[in-house]
C-alpha positions, 0 to 999 in steps of 0.5 A, a space after each residue: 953071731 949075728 949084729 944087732 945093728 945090721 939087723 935092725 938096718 937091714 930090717 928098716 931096709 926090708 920094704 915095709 912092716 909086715 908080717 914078721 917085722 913091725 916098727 914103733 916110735 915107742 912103746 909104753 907097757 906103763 899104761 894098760 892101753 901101751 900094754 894091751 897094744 904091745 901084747 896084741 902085736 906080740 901074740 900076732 907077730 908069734 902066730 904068723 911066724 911059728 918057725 922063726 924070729 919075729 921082731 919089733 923095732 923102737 924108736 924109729 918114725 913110721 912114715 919115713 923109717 928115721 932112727 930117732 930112739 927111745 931111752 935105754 930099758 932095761 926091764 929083764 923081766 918083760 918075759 914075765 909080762 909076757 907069760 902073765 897075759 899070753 897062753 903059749 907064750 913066746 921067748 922074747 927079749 928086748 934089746 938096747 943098740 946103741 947108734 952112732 948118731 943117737 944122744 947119750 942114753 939113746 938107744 933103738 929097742 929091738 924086740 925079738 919074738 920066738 914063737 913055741 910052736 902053739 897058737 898064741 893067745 890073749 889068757 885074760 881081759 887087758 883094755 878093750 881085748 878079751 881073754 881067749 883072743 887071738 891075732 894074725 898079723 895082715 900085711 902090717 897089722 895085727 888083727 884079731 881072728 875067730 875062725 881057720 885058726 891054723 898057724 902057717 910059716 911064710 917067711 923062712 926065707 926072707 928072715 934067714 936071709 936078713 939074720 945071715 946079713 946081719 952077721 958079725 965080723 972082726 972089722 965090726 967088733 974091732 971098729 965098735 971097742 975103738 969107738 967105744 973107748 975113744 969117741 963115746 967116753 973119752 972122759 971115763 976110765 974104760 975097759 974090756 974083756 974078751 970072753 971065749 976068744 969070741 966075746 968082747 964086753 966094754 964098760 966105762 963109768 966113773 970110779 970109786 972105791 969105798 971100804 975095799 969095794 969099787 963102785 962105778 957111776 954113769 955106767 955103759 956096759 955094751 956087749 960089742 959083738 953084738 952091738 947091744 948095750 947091756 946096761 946105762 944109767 947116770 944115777 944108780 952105782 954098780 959094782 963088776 966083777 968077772 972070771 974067764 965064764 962070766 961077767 957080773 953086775 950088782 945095780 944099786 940104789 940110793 933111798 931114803 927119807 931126808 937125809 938118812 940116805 943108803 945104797 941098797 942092792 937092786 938086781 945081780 945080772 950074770 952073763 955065762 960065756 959058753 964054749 960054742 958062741 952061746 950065752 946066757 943072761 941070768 937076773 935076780 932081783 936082790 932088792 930088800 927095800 926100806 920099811 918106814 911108819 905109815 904115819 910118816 908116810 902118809 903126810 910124805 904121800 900128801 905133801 908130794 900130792 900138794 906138789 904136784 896140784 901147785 905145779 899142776 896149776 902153775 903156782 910158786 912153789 917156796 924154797 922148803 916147797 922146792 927141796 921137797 920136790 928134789 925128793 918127791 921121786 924118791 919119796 913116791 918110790 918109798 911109799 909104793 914100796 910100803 903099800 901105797 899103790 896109788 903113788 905110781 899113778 901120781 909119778 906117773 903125772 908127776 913126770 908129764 907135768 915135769 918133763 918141760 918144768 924141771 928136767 933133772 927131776 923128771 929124769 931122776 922119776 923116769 929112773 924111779 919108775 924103772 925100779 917100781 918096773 923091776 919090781 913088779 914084774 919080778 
């Protein structure tokens, strides 16, 4: 069972990037020139491995290999980003780990590429990159090729050996549920559960209990051995259970117009324990979101444009101004979700102009865009 951290060390400790490891300060498959670039070092990463695991890490500064990390993501469904624009696509799974030094929801993105074997390909125009290209990575970057197309393995060693130096031990798991418990979240009720007398999963959040049913916020979930955080979030409420296979998570999410506010199910993550040291994440997306009238909405659409203009050009907002902008993250969502495609643009200059202006709604857009993440590419 190999630690997720150790290896994300031992990669940052292996010379440079090359070709089957690469480094990002972040990435942003938001953007379509973030989601080509991404697509393009995928398709490289997968060309020039076939036979093993390539990996890309986030959250670490290129000249000097600093750790200074990302904000957790969570979007299981980038397999499914993927498989929409790669021919011969590649497993790939990104990863949340949690280091000591980070800040609350800081985590370094690990990315893991497994290659199927075939040539891996661009299958349709993206940005400034045509369908049908494909890309080799040289020395430590990713570049396209047209001719002596041949998929060729130099790096069986060098990954199998970093993977071996990754694995996990009882010292390690141990050391990782007391820091867990005592030292991250001493102020939250914590608990754990070992699953197959291999596997130890910690959570902690805030409890509640409403109509028989316990409902968790601020919510950490890690899956210990392996030092990856499963989930975080400070807003959505979340409800687990488990047997002695599995562990389940139901994710929440408030909506609403005014103050006709309700939680409604977003995504079932089940993870299935096995009997040979494997596992597996399944994900389901649950959500059935709120229908509104279009007219209601489309006056909701305007007035959060407005906002955004008078912030754009510094502008006192009045205080039925300033309520409404509490509820432009929400709102914004709402109208995507009914048909206003145009509302994930303006959220996404809403969160540049607010980042430094509000702190707490620009936290509370980031979370909002989650959502429209997970939805789209389920």
């Amino acid at each position: 069972m190999i630690n997720k951290r150790l290896l994300v060390k031992n990669l940052l400790a292996h010379n440079d990037e090359n070709s089957f490891y690469d480094k990002k300060r972040f990435i942003d498959i938001g953007q379509k020139e973030g989601k080509a670039k991404f697509l393009k070092h995928v398709c490289a990463l997968a060309n020039s491995n076939p036979n093993n695991n390539s990996f890309i890490v986030v959250g670490v500064e290129d000249e000097d290999n600093k750790i200074v990390g990302v904000d957790f993501f969570d979007d299981s469904k980038i397999q499914n980003l993927v498989n929409a624009y790669l021919d011969n696509p590649p497993l790939i799974s990104y990863e949340n780990i949690p280091f000591p030094h980070l800040p609350e929801g800081k985590v370094v993105g690990l990315v893991t590429i497994k290659s199927n074997g075939k040539v891996c390909a661009l299958r349709k125009n993206i940005w400034k990159y045509y369908g049908g290209m494909v890309f080799f990575r040289e020395g430590s970057i990713s570049l396209p090729k047209a001719y002596d197309i041949e998929l060729k393995n130099r790096n069986d060693n060098a990954v199998a050996n970093i993977e071996q130096h990754a694995k996990n031990n009882i010292e390690l798991t141990l050391d990782g549920v007391i820091d867990f418990i005592n030292n991250r979240h001493p102020d939250m009720e914590s608990s754990y559960k070992v699953f197959k007398e291999q596997f130890v999963v910690c959570w902690a959040g805030n409890k509640k209990k409403v109509k028989n049913e316990t409902y968790f916020s601020r919510v950490d979930i890690e899956l210990i051995n392996e030092q990856v955080k499963l989930f975080y979030s400070t807003l959505d409420e979340v409800t687990i259970s488990y047997d002695e296979h599995s562990f389940t998570t139901i994710e929440y999410v408030q909506l609403g117009l005014a103050k006709r506010q309700k939680y409604y199910p977003l995504e079932k993550v089940v993870i299935t324990f096995n009997d040979n040291g494997t596992y597996q994440i399944q994900s389901d997306l649950i959500f059935d979101p709120p229908q509104y009238d279009k007219k209601t909405l489309h006056h909701i659409y305007n007035t959060n444009n407005s906002l955004l203009e008078k912030i754009k050009k510094k502008i006192d907002l009045k205080p039925s101004e300033q309520n409404d902008l509490e509820h432009l993250p929400d709102t914004y969502l709402i109208c995507y979700l009914n048909g206003f495609e145009e509302a994930k643009e303006q959220m996404e200059i809403g969160r540049s102009l607010l980042k430094n202006e509000n702190p707490e709604i620009y936290l509370t857009l980031k979370e909002s865009l989650r959502i429209l993440r997970k939805v789209k590419y389920s």
